[in-house]
ZADRENNU-891595 format. One record per residue: y, z, x of N, C-alpha, C in turn; residue in one letter; residue number from 1. Coordinates in steps of 0.02 Angstrom, whole numbers, always signed. Atoms other than C-alpha are relative to their C-alpha. Example, Ala and Ser with C-alpha at 12.3 -4.5 7.8 and 13.67 -1.06 7.14 Angstrom:
BEGIN
ATOM;-59;+0;+45;-225;+390;+615;+60;+0;+45;a;1
ATOM;-59;-3;-42;-53;+357;+684;+55;+37;-39;s;2
***
This chain:
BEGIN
ATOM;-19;-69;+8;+2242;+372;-554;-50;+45;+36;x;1
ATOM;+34;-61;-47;+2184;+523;-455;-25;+35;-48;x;2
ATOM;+41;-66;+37;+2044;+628;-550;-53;+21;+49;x;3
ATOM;+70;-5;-46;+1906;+635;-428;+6;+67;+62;x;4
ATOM;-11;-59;-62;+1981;+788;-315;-52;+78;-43;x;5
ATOM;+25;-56;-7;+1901;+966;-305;+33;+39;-73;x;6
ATOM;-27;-52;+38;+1926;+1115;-426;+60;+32;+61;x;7
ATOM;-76;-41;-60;+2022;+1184;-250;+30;-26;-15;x;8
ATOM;-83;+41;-52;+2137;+1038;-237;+36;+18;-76;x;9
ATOM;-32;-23;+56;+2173;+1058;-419;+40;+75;-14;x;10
ATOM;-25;-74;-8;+2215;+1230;-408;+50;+25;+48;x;11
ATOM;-18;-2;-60;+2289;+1210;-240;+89;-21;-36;x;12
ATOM;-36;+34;+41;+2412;+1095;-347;+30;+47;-39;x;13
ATOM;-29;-32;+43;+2460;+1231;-476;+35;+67;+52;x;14
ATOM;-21;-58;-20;+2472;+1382;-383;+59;+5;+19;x;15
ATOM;-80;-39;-16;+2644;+1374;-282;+41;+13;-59;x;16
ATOM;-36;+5;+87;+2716;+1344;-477;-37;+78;-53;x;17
ATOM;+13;-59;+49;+2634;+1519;-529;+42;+35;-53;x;18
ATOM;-86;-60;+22;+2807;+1609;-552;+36;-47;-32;x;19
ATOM;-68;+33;+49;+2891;+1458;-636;-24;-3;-64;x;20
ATOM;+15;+11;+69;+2895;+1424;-802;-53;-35;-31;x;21
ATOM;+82;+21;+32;+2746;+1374;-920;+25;-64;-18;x;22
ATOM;-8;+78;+0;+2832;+1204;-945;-2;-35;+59;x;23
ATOM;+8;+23;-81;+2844;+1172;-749;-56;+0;+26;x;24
ATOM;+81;+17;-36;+2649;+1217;-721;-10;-66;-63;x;25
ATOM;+56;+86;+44;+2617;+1086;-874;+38;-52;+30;x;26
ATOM;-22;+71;-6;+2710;+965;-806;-18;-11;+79;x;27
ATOM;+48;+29;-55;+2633;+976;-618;-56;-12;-19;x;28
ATOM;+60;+33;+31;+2469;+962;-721;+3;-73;-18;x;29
ATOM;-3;+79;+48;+2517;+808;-810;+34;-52;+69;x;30
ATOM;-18;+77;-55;+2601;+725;-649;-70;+6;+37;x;31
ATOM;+55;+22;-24;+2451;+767;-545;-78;-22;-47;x;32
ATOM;+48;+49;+5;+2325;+686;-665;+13;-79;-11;x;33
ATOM;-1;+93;+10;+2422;+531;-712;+14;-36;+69;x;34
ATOM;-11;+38;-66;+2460;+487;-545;-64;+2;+47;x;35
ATOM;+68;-1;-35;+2289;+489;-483;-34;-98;+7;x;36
ATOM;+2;+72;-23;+2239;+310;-418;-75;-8;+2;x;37
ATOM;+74;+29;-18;+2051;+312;-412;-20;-23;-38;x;38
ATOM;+20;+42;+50;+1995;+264;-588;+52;+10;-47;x;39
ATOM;-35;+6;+40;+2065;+204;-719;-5;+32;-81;x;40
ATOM;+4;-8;+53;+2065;+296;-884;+38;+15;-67;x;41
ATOM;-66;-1;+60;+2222;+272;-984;+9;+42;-20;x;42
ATOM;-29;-77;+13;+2323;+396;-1052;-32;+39;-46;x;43
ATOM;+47;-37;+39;+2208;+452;-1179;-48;+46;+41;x;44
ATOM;+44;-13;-42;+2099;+485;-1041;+28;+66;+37;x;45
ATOM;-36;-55;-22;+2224;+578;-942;+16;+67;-30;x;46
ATOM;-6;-66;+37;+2253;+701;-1082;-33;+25;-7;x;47
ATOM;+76;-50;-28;+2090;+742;-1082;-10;+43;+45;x;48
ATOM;-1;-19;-87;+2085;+770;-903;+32;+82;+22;x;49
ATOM;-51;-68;-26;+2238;+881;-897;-5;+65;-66;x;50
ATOM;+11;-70;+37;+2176;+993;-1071;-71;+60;+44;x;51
ATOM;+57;-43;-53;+2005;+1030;-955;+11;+39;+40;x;52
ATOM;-32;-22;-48;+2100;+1074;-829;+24;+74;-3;x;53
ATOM;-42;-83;+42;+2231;+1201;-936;-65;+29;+0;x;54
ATOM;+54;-23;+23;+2061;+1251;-1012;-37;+56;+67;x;55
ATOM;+58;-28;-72;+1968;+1300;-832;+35;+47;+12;x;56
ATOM;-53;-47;-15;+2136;+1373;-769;+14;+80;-43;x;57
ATOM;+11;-66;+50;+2143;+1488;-931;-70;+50;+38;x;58
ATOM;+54;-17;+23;+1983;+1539;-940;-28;+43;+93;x;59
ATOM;+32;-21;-57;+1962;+1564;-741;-19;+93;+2;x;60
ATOM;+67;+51;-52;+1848;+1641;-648;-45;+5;-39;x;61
ATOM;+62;+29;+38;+1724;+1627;-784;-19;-85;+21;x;62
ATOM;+6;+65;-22;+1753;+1431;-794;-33;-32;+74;x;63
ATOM;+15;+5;-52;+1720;+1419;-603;-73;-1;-3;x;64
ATOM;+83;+16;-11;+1535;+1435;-615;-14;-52;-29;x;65
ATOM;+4;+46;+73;+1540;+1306;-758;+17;-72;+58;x;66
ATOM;-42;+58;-33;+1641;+1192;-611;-62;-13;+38;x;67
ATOM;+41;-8;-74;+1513;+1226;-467;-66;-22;-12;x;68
ATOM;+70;+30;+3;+1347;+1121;-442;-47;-6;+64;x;69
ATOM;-12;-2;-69;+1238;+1128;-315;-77;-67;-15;x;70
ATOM;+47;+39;-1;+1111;+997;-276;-60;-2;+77;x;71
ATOM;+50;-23;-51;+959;+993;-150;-2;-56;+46;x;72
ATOM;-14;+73;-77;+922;+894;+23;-8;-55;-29;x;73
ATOM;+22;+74;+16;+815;+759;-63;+39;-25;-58;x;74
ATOM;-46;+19;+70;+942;+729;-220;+77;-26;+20;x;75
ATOM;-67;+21;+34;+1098;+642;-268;+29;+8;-62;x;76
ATOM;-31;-14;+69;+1223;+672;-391;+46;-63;-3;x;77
ATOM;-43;+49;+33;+1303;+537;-492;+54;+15;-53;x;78
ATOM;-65;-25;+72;+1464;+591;-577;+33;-17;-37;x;79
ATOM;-28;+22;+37;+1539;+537;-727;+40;+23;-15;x;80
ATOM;-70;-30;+38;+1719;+565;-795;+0;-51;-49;x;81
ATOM;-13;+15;+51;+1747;+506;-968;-44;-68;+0;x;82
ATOM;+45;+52;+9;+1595;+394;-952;+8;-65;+45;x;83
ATOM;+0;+37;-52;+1658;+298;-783;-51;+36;+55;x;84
ATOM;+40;-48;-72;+1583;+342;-615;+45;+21;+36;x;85
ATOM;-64;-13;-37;+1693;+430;-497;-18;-51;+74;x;86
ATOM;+24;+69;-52;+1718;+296;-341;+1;+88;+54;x;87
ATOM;+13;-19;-69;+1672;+375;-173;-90;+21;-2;x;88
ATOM;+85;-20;-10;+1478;+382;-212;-32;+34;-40;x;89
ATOM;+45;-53;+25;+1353;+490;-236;+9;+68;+35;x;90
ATOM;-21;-48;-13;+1390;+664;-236;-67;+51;+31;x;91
ATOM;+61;-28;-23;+1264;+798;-101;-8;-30;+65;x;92
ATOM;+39;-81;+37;+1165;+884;-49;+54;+39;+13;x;93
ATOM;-26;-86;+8;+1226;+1054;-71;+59;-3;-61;x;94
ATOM;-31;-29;+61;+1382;+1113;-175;+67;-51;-10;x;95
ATOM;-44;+31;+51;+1504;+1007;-282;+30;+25;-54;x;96
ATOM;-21;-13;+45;+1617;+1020;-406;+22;-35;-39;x;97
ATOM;-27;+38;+67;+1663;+943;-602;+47;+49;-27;x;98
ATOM;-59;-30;+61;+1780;+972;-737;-39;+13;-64;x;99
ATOM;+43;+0;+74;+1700;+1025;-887;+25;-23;-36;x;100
ATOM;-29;+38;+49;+1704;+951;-1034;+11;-86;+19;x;101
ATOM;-32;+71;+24;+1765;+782;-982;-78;-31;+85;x;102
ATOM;+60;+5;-66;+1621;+777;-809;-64;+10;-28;x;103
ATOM;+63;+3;+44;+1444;+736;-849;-39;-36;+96;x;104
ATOM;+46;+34;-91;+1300;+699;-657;-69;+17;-36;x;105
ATOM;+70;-8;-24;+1143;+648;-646;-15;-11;+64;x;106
ATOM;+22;-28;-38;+1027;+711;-541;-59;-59;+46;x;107
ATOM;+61;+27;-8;+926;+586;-425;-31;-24;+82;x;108
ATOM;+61;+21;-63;+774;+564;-314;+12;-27;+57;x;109
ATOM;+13;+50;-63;+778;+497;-132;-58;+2;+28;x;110
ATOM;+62;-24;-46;+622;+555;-85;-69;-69;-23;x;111
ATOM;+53;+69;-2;+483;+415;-70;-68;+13;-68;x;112
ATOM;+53;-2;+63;+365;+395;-222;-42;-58;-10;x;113
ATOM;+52;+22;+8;+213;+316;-252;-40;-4;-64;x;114
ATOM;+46;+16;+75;+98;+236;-386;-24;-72;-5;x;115
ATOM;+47;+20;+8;-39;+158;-441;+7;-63;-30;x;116
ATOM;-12;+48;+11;-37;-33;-480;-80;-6;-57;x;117
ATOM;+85;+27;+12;-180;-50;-638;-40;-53;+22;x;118
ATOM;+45;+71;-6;-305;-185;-628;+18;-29;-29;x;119
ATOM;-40;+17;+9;-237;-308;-649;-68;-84;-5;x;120
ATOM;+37;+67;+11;-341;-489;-723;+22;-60;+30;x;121
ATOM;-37;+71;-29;-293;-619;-614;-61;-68;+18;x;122
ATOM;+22;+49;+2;-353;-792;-624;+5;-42;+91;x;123
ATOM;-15;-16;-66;-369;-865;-429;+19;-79;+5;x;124
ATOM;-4;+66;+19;-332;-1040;-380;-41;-53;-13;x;125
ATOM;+71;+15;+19;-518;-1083;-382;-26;+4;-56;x;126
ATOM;+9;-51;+50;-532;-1031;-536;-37;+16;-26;x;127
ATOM;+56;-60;-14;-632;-865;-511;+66;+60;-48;x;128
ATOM;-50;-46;+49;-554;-712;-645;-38;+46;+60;x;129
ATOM;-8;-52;-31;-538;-580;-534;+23;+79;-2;x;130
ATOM;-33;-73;+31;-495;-370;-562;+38;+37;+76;x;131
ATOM;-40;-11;-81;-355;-316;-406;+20;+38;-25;x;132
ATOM;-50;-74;-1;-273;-151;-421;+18;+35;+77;x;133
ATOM;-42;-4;-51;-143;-105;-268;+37;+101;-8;x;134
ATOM;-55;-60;+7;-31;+50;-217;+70;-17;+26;x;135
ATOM;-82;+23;-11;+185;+38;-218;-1;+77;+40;x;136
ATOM;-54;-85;-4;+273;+166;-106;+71;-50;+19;x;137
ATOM;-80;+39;+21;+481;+141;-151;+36;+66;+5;x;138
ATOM;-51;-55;+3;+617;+261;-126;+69;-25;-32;x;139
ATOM;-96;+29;+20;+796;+248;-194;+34;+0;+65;x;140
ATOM;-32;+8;-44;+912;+183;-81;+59;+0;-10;x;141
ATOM;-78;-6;+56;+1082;+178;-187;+14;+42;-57;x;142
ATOM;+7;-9;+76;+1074;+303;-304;+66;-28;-61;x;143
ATOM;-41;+28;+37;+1223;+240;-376;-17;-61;-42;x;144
ATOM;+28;+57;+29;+1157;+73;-405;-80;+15;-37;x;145
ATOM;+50;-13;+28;+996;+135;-480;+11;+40;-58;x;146
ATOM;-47;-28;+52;+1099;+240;-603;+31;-51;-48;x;147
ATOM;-45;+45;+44;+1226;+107;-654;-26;-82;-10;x;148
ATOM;+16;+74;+6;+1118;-64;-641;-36;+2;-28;x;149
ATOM;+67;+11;+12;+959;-16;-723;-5;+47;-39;x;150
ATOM;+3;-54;+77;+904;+103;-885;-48;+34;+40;x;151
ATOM;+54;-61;-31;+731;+162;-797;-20;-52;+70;x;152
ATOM;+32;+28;-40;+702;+117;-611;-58;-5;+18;x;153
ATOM;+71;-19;-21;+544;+194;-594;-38;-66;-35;x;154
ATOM;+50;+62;+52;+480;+74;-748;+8;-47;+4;x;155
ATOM;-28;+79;-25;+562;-83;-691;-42;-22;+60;x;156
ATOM;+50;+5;-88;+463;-45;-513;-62;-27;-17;x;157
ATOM;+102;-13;+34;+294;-26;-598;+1;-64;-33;x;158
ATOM;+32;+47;+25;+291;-167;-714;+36;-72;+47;x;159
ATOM;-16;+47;-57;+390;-287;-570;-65;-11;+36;x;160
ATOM;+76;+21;-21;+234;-242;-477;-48;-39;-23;x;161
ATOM;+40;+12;+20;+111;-270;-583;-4;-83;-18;x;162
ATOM;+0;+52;+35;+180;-435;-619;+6;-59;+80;x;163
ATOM;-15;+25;-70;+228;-487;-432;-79;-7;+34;x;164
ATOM;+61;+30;-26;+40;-454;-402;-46;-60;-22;x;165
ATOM;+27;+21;-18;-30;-550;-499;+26;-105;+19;x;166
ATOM;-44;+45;-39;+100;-711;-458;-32;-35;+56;x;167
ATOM;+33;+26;-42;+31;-703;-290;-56;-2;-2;x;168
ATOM;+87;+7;-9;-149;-694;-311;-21;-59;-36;x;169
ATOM;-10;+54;+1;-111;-833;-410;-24;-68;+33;x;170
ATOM;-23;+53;-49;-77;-936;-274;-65;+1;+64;x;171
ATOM;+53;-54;-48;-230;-874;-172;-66;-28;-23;x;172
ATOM;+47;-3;+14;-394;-925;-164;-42;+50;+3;x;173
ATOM;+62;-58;+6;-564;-811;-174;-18;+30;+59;x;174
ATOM;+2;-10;-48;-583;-819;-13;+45;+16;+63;x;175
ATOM;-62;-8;-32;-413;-798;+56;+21;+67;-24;x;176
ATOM;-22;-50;+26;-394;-645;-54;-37;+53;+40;x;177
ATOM;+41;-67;-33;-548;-560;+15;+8;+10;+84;x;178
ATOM;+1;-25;-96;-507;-587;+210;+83;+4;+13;x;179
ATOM;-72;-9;-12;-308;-600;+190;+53;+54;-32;x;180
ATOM;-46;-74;+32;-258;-418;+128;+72;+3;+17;x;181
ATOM;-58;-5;-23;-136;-400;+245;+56;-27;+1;x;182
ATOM;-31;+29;+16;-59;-543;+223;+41;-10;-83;x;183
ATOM;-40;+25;+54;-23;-559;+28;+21;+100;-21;x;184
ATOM;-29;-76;+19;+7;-346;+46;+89;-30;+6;x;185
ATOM;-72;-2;-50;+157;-402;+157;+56;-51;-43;x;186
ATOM;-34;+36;+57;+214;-549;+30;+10;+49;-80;x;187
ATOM;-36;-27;+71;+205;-451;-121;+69;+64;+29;x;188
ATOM;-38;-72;-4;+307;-286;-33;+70;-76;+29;x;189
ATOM;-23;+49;-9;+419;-455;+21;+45;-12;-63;x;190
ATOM;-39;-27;+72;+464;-490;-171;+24;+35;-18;x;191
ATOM;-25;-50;+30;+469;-347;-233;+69;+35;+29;x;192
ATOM;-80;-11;-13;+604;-291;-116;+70;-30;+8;x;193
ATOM;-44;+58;+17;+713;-445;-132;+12;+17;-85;x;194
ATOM;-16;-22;+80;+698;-412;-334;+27;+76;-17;x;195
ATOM;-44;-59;+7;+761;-234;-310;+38;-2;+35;x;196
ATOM;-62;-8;-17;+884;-244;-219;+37;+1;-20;x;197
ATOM;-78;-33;+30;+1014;-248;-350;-14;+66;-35;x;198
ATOM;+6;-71;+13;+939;-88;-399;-12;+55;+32;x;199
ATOM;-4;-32;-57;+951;-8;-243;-58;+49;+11;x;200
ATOM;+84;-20;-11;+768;+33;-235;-5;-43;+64;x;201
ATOM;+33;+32;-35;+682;+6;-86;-75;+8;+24;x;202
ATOM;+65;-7;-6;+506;-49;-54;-13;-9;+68;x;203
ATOM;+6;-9;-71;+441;+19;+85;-95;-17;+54;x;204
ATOM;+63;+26;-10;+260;-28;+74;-50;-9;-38;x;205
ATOM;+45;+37;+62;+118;-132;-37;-54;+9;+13;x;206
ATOM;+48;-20;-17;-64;-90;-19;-44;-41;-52;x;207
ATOM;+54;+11;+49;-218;-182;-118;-49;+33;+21;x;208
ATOM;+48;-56;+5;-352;-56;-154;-78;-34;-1;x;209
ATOM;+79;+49;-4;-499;-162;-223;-18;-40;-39;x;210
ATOM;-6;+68;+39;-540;-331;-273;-87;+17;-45;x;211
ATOM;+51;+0;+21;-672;-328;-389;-27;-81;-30;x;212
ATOM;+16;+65;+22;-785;-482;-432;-42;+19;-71;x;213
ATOM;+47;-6;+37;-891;-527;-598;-67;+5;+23;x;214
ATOM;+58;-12;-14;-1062;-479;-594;-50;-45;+17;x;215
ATOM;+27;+44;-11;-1126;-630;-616;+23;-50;+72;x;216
ATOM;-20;+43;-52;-1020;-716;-469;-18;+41;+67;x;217
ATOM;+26;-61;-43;-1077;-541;-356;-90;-16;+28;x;218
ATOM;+62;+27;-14;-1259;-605;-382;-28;-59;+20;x;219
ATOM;+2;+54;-14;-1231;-780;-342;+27;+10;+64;x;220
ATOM;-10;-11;-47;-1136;-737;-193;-48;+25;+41;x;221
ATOM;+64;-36;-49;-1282;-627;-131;-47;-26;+5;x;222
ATOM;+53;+60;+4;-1395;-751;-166;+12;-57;+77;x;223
ATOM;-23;+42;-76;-1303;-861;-60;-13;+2;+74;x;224
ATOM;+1;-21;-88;-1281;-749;+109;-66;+14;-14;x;225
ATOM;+57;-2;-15;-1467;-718;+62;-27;-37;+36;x;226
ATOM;+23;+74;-11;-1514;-888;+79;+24;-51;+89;x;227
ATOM;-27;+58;-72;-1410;-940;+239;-19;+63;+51;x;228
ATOM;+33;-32;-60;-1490;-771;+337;-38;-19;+2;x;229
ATOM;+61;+8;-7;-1658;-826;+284;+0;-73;+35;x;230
ATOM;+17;+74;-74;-1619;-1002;+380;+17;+14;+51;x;231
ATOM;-5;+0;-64;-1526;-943;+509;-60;+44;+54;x;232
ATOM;+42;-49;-8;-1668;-809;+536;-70;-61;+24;x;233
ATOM;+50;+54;+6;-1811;-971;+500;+19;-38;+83;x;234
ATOM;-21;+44;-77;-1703;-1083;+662;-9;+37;+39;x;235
ATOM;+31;-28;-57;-1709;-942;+770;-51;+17;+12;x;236
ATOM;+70;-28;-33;-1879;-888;+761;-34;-76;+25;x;237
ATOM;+32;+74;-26;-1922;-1083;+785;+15;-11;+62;x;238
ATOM;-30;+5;-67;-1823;-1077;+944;-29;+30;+36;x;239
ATOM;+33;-42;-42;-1910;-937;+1000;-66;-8;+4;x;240
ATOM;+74;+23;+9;-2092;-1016;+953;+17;-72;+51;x;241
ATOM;-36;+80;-43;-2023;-1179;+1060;+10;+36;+72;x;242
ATOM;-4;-52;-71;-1969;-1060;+1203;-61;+26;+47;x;243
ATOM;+78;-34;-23;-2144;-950;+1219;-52;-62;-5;x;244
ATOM;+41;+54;-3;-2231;-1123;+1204;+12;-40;+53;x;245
ATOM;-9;+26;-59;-2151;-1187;+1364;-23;+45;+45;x;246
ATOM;+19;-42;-60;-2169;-1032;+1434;-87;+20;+1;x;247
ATOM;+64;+7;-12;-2354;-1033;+1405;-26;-65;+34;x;248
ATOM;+44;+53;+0;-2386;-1208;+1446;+33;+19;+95;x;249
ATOM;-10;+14;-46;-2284;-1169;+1606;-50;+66;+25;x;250
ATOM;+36;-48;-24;-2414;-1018;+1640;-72;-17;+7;x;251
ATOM;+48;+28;-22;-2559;-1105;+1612;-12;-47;+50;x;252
ATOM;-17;+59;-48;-2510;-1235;+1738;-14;+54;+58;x;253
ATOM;+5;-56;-54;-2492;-1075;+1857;-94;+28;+20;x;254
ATOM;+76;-35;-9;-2667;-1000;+1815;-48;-63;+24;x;255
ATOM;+38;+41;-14;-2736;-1177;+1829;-27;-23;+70;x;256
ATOM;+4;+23;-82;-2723;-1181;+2020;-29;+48;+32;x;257
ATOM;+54;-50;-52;-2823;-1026;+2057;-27;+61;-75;x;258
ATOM;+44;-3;+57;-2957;-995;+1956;-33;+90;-4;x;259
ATOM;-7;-76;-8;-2964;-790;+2007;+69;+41;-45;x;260
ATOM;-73;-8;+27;-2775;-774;+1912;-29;+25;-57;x;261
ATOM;+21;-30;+79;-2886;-788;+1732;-62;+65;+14;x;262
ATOM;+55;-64;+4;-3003;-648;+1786;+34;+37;+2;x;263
ATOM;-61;-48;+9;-2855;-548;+1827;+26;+14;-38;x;264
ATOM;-36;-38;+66;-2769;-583;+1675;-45;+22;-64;x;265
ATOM;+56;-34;+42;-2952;-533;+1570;+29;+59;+21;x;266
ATOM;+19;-66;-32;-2952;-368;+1672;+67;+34;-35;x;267
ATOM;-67;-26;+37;-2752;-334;+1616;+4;+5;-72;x;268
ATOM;+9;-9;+61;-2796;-386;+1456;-48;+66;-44;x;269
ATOM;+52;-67;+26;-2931;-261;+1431;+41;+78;+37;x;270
ATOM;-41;-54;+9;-2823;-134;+1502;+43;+43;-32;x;271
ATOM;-25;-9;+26;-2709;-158;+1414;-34;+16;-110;x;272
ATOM;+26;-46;+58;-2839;-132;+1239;-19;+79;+11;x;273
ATOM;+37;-91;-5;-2914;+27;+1304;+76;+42;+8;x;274
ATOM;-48;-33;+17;-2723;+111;+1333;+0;-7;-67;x;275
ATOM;-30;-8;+89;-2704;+115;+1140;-67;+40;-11;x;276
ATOM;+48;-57;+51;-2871;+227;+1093;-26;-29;-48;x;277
ATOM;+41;+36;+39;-2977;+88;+1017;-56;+26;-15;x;278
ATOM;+90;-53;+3;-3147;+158;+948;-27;-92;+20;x;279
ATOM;+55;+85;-38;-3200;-63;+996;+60;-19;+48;x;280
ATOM;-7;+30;-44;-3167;-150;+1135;-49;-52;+29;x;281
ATOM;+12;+70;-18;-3179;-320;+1151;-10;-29;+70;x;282
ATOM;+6;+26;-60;-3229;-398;+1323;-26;-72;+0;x;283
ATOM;+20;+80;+17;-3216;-596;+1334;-12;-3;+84;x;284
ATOM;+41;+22;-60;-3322;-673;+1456;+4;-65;+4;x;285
ATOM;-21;+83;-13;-3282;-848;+1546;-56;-29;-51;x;286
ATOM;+52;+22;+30;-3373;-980;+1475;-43;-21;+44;x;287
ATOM;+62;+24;-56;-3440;-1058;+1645;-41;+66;-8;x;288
ATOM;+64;-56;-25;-3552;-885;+1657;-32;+1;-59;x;289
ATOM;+37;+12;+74;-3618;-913;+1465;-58;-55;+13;x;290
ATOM;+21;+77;+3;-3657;-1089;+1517;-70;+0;+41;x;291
ATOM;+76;+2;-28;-3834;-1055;+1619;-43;+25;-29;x;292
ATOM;+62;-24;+50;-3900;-953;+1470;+9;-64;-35;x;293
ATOM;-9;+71;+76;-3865;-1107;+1351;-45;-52;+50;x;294
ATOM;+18;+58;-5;-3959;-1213;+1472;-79;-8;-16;x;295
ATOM;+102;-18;+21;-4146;-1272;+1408;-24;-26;+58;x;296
ATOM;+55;-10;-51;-4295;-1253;+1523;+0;-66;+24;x;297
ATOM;+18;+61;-13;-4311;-1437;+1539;+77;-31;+60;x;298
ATOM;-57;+9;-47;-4126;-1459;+1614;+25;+53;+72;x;299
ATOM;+4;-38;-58;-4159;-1314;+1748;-31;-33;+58;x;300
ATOM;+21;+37;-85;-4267;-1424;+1862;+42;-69;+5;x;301
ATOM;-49;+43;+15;-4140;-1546;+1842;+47;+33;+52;x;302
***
């Protein structure tokens, strides 16, 4: 049966029948609601339909504002007649019209919404207890189906999350959690939009915020990367004491072949103390030129 037309078409319907008789407009009323083919609401229904109708018609143009709805860019309207939905959708944006009395719409959201995933205790597959809290952004994508499949979508979203996170982290080691964000973001927003889909929600993107560790596993960890800088720190400076020990032995080899090289590098050396503004200065003296005071009187005529 046809109920789902305009306050115009309805009206459109009565009017050439102004001038006939008040049994000839009730009875184009009553053929154009029972012959209406879109839902079904048995003749009980129909009488309903067609007293609203009389009712609006009386009463016009008061009633008319009562008919007229208007709804905004980001919204949908979901309209009910006698507690069905009317078929062709969701009604919007802008201006629509019901029947009073027997018409009943809600009003809903397309616009993208966001929220906060608590912390969430998840056990890992190592098993390390871990504290993860994430962000959902989800928009409606059906309002129809988010209306008629589900009591509260918003709250179905939220605790789906909360439960989808921790599922996968689950599955996840300690170390896979802390370098593979991206990856178990992209699996949970994965779920979650496969599990709404009959509620014509869609998730449009999953975010983990911040993994927190226990205190005690925070100080063992730091202990750890302490411990493996202070060797890798220990090997390289050994490398570099192994290095400057070739490269000295290959310098003394150099100085060894001209015996003017180590007076040169005294003279640089002491240059190099007096640039710095020493109140002493050290001056080393070969040892061959020591070696004729050290000799005794008896080994001079010798």
């Amino acid at each position: 049966m046809r109920t789902g037309g305009t306050v115009a078409q309805w009206v459109g319907l009565v009017a050439p029948s102004r001038n006939a008789p008040p049994a000839d407009v009730h009875a184009l009323l009553f053929v154009a609601v029972t012959e209406s083919p879109e839902s079904n609401i048995g003749v009980c229904g129909c009488l309903l339909v067609f007293v609203s109708l009389l009712l609006m018609l009386v009463t016009l143009p008061i009633s008319i504002w009562m008919s007229i709805k208007i709804v905004k860019e980001y919204e949908r309207a979901i309209i009910f007649r006698l507690g069905r939905i009317l078929r062709g959708g969701a009604k919007g944006p802008g201006l629509f019209f019901i029947i009073p009395c027997t018409d009943s719409f809600i009003n809903v959201d397309m616009r993208t919404i966001t929220f906060d995933i608590p912390p969430q205790e998840v056990l890992t597959k190592d098993s390390v207890t871990i504290s993860v809290d994430g962000v959902v952004y989800y928009r409606v994508q059906n309002a129809t189906l988010a209306v008629a499949n589900i009591t509260n979508a918003d709250a179905a979203t939220r605790l789906l999350a909360q439960t989808t996170l921790r599922n996968v982290l689950g599955t996840k080691n300690l170390a896979e959690i802390l370098s593979d964000r991206e990856e178990i973001a992209h699996s949970m927003q994965s779920s979650l939009d496969e599990a709404t889909d009959d509620w014509g929600i869609k998730v449009e993107r999953v975010e983990i915020k911040d993994v927190k560790l226990p205190q005690q596993l925070q100080r063992a960890m730091a202990a750890e990367a302490e411990a493996a800088r202070e060797a890798r720190a220990k090997v390289i400076a050994a490398e570099g004491e192994m290095n400057a020990s070739r490269a000295l032995k290959e310098a003394a080899t150099v100085i060894a072949e001209s015996p003017s090289a180590l007076q040169l590098r005294y003279l640089q050396t002491l240059n190099t103390i007096a640039a710095e503004k020493n109140s002493t200065i050290i001056f080393p003296l070969p040892i061959d030129f020591m070696q004729s005071f050290l000799r005794k009187p008896g080994d001079a005529s010798v």
